[in-house]
C-alpha positions as CSV (number, residue, x, y, z in Angstrom):
1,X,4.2,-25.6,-14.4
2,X,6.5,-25.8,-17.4
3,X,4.8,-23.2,-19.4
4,X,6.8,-20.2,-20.1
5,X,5.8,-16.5,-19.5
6,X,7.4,-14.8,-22.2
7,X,8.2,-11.1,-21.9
8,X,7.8,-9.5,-25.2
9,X,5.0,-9.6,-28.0
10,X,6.3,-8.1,-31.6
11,X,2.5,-6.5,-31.6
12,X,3.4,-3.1,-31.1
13,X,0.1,-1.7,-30.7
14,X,-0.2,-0.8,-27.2
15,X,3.1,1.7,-27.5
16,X,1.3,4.4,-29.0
17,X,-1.8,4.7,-26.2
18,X,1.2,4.5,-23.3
19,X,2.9,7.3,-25.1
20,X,-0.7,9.1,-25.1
21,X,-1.3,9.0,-21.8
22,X,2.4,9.1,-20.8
23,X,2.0,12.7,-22.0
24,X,-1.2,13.6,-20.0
25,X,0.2,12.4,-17.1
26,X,3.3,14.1,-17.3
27,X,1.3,17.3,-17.9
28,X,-1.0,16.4,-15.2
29,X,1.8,16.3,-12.8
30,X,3.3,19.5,-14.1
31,X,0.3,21.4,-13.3
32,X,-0.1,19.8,-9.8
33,X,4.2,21.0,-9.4
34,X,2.7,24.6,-10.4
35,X,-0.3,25.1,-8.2
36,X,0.8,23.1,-5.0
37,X,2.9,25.0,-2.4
38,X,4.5,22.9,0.0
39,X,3.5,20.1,2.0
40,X,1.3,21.0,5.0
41,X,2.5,19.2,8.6
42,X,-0.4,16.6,8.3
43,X,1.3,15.4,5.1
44,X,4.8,15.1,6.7
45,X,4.1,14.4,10.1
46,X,2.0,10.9,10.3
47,X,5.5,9.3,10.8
48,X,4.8,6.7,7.8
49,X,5.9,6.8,4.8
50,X,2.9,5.6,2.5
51,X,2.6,3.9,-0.6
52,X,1.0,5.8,-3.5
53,X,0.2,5.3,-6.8
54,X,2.3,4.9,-9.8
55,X,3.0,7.4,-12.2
56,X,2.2,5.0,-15.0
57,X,0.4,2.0,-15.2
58,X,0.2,-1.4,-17.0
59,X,-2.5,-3.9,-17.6
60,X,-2.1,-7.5,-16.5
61,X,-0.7,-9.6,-18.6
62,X,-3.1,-11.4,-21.3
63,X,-1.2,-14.0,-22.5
64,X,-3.5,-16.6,-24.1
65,X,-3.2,-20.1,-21.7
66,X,-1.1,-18.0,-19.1
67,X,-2.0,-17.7,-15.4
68,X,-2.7,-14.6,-14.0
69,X,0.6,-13.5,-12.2
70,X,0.7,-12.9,-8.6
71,X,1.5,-10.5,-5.8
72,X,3.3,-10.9,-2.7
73,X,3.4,-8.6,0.0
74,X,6.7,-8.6,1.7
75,X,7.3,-7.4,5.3
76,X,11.0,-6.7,6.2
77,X,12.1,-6.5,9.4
78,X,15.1,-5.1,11.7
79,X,16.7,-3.7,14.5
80,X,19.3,-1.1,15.3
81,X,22.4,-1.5,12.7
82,X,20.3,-3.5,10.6
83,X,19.4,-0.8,8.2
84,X,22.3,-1.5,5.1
85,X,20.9,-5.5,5.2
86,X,18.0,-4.0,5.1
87,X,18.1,-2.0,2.4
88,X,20.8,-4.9,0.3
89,X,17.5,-7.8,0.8
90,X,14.8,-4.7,-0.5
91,X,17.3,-4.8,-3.2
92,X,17.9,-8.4,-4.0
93,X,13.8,-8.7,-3.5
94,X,12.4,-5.8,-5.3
95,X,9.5,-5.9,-8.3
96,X,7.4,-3.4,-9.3
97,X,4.2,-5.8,-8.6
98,X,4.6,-6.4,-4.9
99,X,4.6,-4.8,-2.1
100,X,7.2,-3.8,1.0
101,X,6.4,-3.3,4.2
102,X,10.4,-2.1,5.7
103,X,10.0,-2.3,9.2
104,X,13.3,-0.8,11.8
105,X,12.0,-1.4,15.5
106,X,12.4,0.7,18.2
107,X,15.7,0.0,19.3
108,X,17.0,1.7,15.9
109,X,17.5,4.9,15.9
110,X,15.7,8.0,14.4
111,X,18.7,8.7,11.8
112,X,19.1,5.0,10.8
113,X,15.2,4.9,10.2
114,X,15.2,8.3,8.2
115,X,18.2,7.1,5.9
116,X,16.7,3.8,5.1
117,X,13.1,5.9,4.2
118,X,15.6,8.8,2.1
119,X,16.8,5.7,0.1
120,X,13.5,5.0,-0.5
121,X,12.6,8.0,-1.7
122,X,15.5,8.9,-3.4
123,X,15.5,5.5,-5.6
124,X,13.6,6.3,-9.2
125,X,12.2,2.9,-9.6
126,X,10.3,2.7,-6.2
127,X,9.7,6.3,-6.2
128,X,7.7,5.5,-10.1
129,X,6.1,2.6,-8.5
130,X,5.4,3.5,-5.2
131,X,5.1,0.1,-3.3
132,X,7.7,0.9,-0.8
133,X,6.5,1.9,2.2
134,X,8.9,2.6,5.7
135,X,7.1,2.6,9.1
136,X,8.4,6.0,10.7
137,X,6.5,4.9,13.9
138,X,7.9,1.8,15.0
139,X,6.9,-0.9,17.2
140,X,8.9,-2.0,20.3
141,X,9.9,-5.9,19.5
142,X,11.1,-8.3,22.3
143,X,12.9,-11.1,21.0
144,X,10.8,-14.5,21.9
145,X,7.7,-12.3,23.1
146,X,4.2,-11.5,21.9
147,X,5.7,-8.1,20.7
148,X,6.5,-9.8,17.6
149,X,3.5,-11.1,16.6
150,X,1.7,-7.7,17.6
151,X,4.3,-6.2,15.3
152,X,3.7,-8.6,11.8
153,X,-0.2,-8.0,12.7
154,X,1.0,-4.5,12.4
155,X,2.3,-4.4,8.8
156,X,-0.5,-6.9,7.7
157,X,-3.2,-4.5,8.6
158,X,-1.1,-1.4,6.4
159,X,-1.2,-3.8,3.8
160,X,-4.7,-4.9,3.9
161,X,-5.5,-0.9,3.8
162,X,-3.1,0.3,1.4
163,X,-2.6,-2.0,-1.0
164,X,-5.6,-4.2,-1.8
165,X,-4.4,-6.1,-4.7
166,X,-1.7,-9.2,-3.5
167,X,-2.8,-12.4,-2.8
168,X,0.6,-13.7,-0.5
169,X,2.4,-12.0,2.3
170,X,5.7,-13.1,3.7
171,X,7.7,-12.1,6.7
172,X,11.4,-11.4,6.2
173,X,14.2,-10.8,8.9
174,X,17.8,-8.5,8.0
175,X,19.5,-11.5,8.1
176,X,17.1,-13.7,5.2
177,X,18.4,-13.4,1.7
178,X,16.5,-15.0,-1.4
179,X,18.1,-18.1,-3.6
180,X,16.5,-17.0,-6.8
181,X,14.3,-13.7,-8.4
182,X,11.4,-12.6,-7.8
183,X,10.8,-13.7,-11.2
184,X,11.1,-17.3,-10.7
185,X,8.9,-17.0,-8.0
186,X,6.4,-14.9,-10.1
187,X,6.3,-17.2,-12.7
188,X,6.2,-21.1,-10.4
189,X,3.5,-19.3,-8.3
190,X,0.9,-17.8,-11.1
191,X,0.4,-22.0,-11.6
192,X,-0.4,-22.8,-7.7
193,X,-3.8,-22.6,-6.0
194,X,-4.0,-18.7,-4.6
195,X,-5.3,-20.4,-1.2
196,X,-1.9,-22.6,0.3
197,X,-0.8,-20.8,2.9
198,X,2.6,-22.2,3.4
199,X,3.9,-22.6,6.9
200,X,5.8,-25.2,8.9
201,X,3.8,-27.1,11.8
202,X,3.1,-29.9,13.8
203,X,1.3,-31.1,16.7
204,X,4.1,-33.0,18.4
205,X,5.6,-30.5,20.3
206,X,7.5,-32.8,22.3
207,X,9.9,-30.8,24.5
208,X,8.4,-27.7,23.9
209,X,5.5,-28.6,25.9
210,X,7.5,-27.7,28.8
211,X,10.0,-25.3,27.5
212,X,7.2,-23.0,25.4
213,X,3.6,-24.4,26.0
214,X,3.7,-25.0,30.1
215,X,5.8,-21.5,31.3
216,X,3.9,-18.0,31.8
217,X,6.3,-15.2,30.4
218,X,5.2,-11.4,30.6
219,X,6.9,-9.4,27.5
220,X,7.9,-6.0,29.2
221,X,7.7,-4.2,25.3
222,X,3.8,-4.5,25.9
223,X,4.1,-1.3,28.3
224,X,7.6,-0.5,28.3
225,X,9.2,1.9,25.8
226,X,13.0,0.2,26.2
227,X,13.4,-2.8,25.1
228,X,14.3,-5.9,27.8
229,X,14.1,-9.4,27.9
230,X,10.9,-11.3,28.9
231,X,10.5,-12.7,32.4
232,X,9.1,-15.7,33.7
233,X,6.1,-16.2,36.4
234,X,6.6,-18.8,39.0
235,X,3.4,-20.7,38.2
236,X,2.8,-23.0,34.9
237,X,0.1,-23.5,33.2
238,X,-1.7,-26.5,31.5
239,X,-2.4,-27.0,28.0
240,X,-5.4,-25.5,26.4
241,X,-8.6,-28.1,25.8
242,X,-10.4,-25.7,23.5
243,X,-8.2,-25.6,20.8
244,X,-5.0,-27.9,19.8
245,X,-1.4,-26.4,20.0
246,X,0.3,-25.9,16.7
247,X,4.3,-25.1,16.8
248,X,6.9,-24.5,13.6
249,X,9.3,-22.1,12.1
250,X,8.2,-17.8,12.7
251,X,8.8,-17.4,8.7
252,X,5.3,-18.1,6.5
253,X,3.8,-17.5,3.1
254,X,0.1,-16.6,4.0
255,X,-2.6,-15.4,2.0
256,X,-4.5,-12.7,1.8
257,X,-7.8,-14.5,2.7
258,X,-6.1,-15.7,5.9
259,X,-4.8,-12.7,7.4
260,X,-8.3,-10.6,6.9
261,X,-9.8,-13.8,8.8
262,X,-6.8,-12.9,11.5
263,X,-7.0,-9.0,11.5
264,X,-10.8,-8.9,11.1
265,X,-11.5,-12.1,13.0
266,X,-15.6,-12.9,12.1
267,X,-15.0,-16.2,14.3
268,X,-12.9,-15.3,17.8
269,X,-10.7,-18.0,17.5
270,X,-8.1,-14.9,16.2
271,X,-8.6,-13.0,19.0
272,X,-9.1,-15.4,21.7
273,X,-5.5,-17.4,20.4
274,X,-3.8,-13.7,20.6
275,X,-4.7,-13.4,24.3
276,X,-3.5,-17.1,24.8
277,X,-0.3,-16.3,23.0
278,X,0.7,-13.2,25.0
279,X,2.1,-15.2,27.8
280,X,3.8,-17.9,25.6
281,X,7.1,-18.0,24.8
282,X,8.2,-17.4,20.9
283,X,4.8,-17.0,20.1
284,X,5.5,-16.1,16.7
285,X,6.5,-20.0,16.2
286,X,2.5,-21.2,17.1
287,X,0.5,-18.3,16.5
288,X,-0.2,-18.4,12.5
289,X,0.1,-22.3,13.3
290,X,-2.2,-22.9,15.9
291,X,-4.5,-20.0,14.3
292,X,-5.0,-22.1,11.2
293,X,-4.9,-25.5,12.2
294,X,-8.0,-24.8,14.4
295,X,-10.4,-23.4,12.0
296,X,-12.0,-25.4,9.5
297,X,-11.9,-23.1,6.7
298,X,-7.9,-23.2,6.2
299,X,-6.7,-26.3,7.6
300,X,-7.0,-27.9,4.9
301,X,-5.1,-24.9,2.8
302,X,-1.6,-25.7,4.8
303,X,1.4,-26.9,2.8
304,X,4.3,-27.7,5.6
305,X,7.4,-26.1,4.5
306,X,8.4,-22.6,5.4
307,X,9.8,-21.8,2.1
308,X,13.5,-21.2,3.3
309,X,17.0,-23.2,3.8
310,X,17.7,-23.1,7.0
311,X,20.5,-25.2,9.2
312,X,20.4,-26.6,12.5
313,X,22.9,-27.8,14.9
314,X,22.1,-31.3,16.4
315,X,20.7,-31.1,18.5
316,X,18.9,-27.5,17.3
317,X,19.9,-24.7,19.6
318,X,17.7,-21.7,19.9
319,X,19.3,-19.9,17.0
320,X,19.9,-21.7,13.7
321,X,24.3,-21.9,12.2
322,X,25.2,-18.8,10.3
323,X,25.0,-19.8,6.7
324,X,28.6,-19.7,5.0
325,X,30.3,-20.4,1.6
326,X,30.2,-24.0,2.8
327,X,26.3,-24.3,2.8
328,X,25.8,-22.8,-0.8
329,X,25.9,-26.1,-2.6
330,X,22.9,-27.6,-0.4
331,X,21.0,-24.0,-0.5
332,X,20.9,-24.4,-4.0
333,X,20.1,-27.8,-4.2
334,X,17.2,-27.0,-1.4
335,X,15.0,-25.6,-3.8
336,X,13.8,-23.4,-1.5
337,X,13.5,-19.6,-2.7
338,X,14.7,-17.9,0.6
339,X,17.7,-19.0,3.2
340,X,18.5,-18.2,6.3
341,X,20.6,-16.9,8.7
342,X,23.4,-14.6,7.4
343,X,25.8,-12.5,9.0
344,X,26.2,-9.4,7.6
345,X,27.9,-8.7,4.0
346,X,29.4,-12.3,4.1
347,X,31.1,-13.4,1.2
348,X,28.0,-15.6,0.7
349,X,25.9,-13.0,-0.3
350,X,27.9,-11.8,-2.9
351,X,28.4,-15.7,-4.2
352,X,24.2,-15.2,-4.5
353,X,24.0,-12.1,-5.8
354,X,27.1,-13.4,-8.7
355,X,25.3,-16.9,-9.4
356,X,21.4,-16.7,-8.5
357,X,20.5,-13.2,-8.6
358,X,22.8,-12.1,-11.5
359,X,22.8,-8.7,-9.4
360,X,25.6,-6.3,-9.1
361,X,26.2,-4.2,-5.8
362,X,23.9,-1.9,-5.1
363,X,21.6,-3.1,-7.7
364,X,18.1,-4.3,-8.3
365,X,17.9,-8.2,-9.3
366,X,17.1,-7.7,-13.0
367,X,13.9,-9.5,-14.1
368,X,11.7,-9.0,-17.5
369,X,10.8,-5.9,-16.4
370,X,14.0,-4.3,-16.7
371,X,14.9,-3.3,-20.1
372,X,18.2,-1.1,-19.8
373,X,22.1,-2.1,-20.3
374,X,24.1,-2.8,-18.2
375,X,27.4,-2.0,-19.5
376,X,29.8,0.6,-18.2
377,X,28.3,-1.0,-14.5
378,X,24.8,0.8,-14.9
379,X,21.6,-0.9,-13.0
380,X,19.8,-2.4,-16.2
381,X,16.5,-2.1,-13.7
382,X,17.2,2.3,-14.0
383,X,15.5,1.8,-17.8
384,X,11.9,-0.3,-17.3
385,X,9.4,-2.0,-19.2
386,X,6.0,-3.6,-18.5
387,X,6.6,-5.0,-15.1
388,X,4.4,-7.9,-16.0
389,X,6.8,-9.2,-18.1
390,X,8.3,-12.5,-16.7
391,X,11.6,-13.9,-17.0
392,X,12.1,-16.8,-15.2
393,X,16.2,-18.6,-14.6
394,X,16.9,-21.8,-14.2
395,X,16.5,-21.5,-10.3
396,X,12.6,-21.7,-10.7
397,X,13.1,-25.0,-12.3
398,X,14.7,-25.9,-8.0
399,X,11.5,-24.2,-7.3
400,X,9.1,-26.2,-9.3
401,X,10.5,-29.2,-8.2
402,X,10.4,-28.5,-4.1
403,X,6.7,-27.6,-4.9
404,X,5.9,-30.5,-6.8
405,X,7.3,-32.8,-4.4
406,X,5.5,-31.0,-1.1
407,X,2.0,-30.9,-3.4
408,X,2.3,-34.4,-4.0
409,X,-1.0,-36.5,-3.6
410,X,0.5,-39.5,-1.6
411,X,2.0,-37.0,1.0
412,X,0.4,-33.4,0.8
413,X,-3.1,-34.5,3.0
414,X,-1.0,-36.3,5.4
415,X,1.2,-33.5,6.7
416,X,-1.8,-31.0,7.1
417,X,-2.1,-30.0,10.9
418,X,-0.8,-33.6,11.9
């Protein structure tokens, strides 16, 4: 892991084919600006906002002794007001190699959907790139219920159709925010097995046995158009004795591999856990979990950390503490590339953005890829290079050493679907 990707080669060669085709792409799309009228309804209408392909395009990076770089698939999440965190996180989490997923259930209105997708397509970056995609037909999500998990399943199938190419997919909220770039985490992960599938579990449920695994709820968002909270039936239920139960934290780094076996499902153990997990309470904390520890092809593939900072009262409450200034010294120090839970625009943020990001307001978090200045306040991202260019901070040394510690060989086996 302490190899560096570095971001520039003083061959030159390669400028003059990019300015080549460069120019027969920009006549290309000249002509098609000439010859095309408008856009019929079925282009406009679907309600999605798709992603599409790039304008220009680079070849990976061939670095001699270097890993192939990865790709994450990012879904972000929200619900009614949560649009500007929304849009701030796409922000402090955009490259041009991944891929976003920007999710605004149905609680949220039409107009604070429509603006977050404008932004979208008003940006010049994402528009270039095109891996920004806004659902315009959004799923109903009931805190705690099933709805949730039907709603992830949701984005992982768009990304398994549109965008073929990533090898991790993570599930954000409004109120997550990332410790360090997208960089750092480009450049720690190209040197990690692409089959860990990162998620915290455990088999010792303790109270949640009665609390989560015992009660039958009924999510009212699975036939209701407005949202409500779940309810309860009278009767409980035993645990399963087909399967083991598997509980953690809702927020995962998956792979690729491990979702297709979860969408596509050649063994039922997908589809038959879904079922199980539509009466259960916070299903989103066991699904993934219980899904993976049961099958032999992955549970061995589980590293037991959920990637973020996250702080508990004690003892935990169903929500974790708002992080604060006063947490920023132990995110750091975590390791951990994501944190969580915020309140809005807190003065935290902007102590992230200052220190970790190096990102102004409003701004992309600059990474090798961006090649522009940033005086007079200009977004250094506006100007871009070869977007497999990698410039990793200091943070991914916090990185490397959280992964080297939960990949070590005295402990890694032993906290695998324990």
């Amino acid at each position: 892991m302490k190899k560096t990707h570095f971001p520039y080669s003083p061959d030159r060669s390669w400028l003059l084919p990019v300015l080549i085709i460069s120019i027969i792409s920009i006549t290309f799309l000249l002509a098609l600006t000439f010859t095309h009228g408008k856009p019929s309804s079925s282009d406009t209408d679907d309600g999605d906002f798709s992603f599409h392909q790039p304008k220009f395009s680079f070849s990976e990076r061939d670095y001699r002794r270097l890993p192939k770089l990865p790709r994450f698939a990012y879904l972000i999440s929200g619900t009614k007001g949560d649009g500007p965190s929304i849009r701030r996180l796409l922000q402090a989490v955009y490259h041009p190699r991944n891929y976003y997923v920007l999710h605004l259930d149905l609680e949220a209105s039409d107009s604070e959907r429509l603006e977050l997708a404008k932004y979208v397509k008003s940006e010049g970056v994402i528009r270039e790139f095109g891996n920004v995609m806004v659902i315009g037909k959004p799923d109903l999500v009931t805190y705690k219920g099933p709805t949730m998990i039907a709603s992830t399943l949701h984005a992982v199938a768009i990304l398994l159709k549109e965008a073929k190419d990533w090898d991790w997919f993570l599930n954000l909220s409004a109120s997550d925010y990332p410790l360090m770039s997208q960089d750092d985490m480009v450049h720690i992960f190209s040197y990690l097995p692409r089959d860990l599938n990162f998620l915290e579990h455990t088999s010792s449920i303790g109270w949640k046995e009665h609390q989560r695994g015992r009660p039958i709820i009924i999510d009212p968002g699975l036939y209701h158009t407005k949202k409500s909270g779940v309810f309860w039936a009278k009767e409980k239920r035993s645990l399963p004795a087909s399967f083991k139960l598997f509980m953690g934290s809702e927020w995962v780094l998956l792979t690729k591999s491990f979702l297709e076996f979860c969408v596509w499902g050649w063994d039922n153990l997908p589809r038959t856990l879904l079922m199980y997990y539509t009466n259960f309470l916070s299903s989103p904390e066991g699904y993934f979990h219980t899904v993976i520890c049961n099958h032999k092809d992955y549970q061995n593939t589980t590293v037991n950390h959920d990637l973020h900072y996250i702080k508990w009262d004690n003892p935990p409450k169903q929500q974790p503490l708002t992080l604060t200034l006063e947490h920023f010294n132990d995110m750091v120090q975590s390791g951990a590339p994501f944190a969580r839970r915020f309140a809005k625009d807190d003065p935290v943020l902007n102590k992230i953005d200052k220190e970790l990001l190096r990102r102004s307001h409003g701004q992309f978090t600059p990474g090798g890829w961006c090649i522009g200045g940033s005086f007079s306040g200009k977004d250094p991202c506006v100007v871009y290079g070869n977007p497999n260019a990698v410039k990793p901070t200091v943070n991914s040394k916090r990185l490397e050493k959280l992964l080297v510690k939960l990949l070590d060989s005295e402990s890694f086996r032993s906290n695998q679907c324990k």
